[in-house]
C-alpha positions in Angstrom: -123.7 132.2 27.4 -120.8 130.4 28.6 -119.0 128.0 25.9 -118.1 124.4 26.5 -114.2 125.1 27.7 -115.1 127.9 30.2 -117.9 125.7 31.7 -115.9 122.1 31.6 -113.3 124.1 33.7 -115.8 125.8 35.8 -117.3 122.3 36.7 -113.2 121.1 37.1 -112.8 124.0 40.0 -116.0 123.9 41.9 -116.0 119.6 41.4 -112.2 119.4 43.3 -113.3 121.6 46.4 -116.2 119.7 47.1 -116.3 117.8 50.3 -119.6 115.0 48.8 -121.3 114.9 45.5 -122.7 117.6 44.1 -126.3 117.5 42.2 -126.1 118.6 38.7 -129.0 121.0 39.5 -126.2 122.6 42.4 -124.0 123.3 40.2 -126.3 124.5 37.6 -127.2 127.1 40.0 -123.7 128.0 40.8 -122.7 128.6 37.1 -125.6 130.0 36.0 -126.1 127.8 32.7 -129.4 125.4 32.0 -128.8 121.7 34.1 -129.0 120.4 30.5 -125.8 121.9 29.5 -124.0 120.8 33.1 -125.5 117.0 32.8 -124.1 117.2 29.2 -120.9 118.5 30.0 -120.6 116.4 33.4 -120.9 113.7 30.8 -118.4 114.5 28.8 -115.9 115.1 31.4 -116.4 111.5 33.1 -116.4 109.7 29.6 -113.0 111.9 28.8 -111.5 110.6 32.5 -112.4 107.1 32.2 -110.4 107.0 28.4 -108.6 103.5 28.7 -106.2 104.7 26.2 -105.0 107.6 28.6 -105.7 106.3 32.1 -105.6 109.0 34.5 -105.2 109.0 38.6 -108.7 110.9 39.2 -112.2 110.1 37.8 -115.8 111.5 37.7 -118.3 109.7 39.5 -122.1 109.8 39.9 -122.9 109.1 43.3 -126.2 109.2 45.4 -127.6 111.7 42.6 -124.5 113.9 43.0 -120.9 114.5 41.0 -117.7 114.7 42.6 -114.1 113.9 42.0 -112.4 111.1 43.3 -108.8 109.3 43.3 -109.1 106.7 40.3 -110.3 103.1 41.6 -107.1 102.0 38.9 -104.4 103.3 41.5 -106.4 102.4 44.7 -104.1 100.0 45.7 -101.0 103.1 45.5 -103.6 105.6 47.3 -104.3 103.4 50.2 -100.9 102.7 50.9 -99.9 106.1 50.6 -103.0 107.4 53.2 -102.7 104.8 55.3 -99.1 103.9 55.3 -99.3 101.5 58.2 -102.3 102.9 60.0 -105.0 100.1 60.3 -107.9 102.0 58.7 -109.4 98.0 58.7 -113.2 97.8 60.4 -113.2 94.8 62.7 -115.8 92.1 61.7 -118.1 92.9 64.5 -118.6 97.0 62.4 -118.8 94.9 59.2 -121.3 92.7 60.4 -123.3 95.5 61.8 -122.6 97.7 58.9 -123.6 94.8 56.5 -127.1 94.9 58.5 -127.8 98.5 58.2 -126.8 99.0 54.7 -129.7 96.5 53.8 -132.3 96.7 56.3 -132.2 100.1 56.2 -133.5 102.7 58.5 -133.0 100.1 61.2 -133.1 100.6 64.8 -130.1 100.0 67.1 -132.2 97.9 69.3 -133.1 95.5 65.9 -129.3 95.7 64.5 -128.7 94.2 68.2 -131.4 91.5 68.1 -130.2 90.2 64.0 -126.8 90.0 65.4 -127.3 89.1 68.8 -124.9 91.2 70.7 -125.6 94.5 71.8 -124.1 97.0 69.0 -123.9 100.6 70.5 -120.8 101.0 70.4 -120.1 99.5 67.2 -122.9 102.3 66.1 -120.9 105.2 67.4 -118.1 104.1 65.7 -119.6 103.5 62.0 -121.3 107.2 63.0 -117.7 108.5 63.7 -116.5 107.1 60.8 -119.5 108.5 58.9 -120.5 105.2 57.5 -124.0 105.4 59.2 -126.0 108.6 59.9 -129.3 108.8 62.4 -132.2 109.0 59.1 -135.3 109.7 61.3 -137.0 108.6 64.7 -139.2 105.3 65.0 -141.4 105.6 68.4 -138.6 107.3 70.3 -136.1 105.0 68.9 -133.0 106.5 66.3 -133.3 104.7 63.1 -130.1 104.9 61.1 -129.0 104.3 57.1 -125.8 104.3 55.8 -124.4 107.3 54.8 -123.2 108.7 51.6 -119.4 108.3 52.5 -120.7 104.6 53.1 -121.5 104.9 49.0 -118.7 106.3 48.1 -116.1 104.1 49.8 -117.4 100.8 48.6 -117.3 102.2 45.5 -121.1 102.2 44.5 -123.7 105.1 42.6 -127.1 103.7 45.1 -127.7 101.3 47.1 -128.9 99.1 44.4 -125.6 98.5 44.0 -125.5 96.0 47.1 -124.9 92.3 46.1 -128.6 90.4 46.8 -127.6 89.0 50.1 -131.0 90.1 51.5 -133.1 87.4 51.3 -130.6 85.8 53.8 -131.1 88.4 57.0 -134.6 88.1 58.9 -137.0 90.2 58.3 -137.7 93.1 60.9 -141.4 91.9 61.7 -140.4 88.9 62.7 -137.7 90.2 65.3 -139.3 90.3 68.9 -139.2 93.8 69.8 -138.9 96.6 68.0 -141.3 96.9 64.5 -140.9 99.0 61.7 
């Protein structure tokens, strides 16, 4: 049996070499101690970060069913000057646009991002890909579909995609785009 320091700084290590979230179940596995015990103690550590009284520069986050690490969204502002430092790192408002259709008609089609938006989008596509914003999720009659991706979730700063603000109701809705269907 492992006690609570040795497995808070076992989750510490293994949670600041991750490259994406981890699932509590992962890392379970890893230590070799019930998921109980790592969702209780994963618990513990993110309510111990996020102390308002102590503010630190990192904090544990939940996201897409996985833990990890990241740079506290207190100091963004310092962080993104220091990485960036000049660099546009900006998307231009034809990725937004595109990426604002695939986070929430997602898995979406290239051909039906191009019809909502009116402009052909494939190389807008490759770039969210390349960024790693959007990922292919499956096939649709021959056709890619793509969803955003979990580095999508994690730079806007969100858990799930229930996160999204309910802008929804204002895109049209797949079936009635000529073309493609769902």
């Amino acid at each position: 049996m492992v006690n609570e320091a040795s497995l808070r700084g076992a989750l510490e290590a293994v949670l600041m070499v991750v490259d994406e979230p981890v699932p509590a179940a992962e890392l379970a596995a890893a230590l070799e101690v019930p998921v109980a015990e790592v969702d209780g103690a994963l618990t513990s550590l993110r309510d111990e970060y996020a102390d308002p009284e102590a503010p630190r520069g990192f904090e544990l986050r939940e996201v897409d069913g996985g833990w990890r690490i990241y740079s506290s969204r207190l100091f963004a502002d310092v962080v993104g000057r220091f990485i960036v430092d000049g660099q546009s790192a900006r998307l231009s408002q034809a990725a937004l646009e595109t990426l604002a259709v695939v986070a929430y008609r997602q898995p979406v089609t290239r051909g039906q991002v191009s019809q909502v938006r009116g402009v052909n989008v494939d190389s807008v596509m490759k770039t969210l890909a390349a960024r790693g914003l959007v990922t292919e999720v499956g096939e649709l009659g021959g056709a890619v579909l793509y969803g955003t991706s979990t580095e999508f979730l994690e730079r806007m700063g969100m858990s799930s995609l229930d996160d999204l603000p309910p802008l929804a109701p204002y895109l049209p809705d797949l079936a009635d785009i000529d073309g493609e269907s769902r």
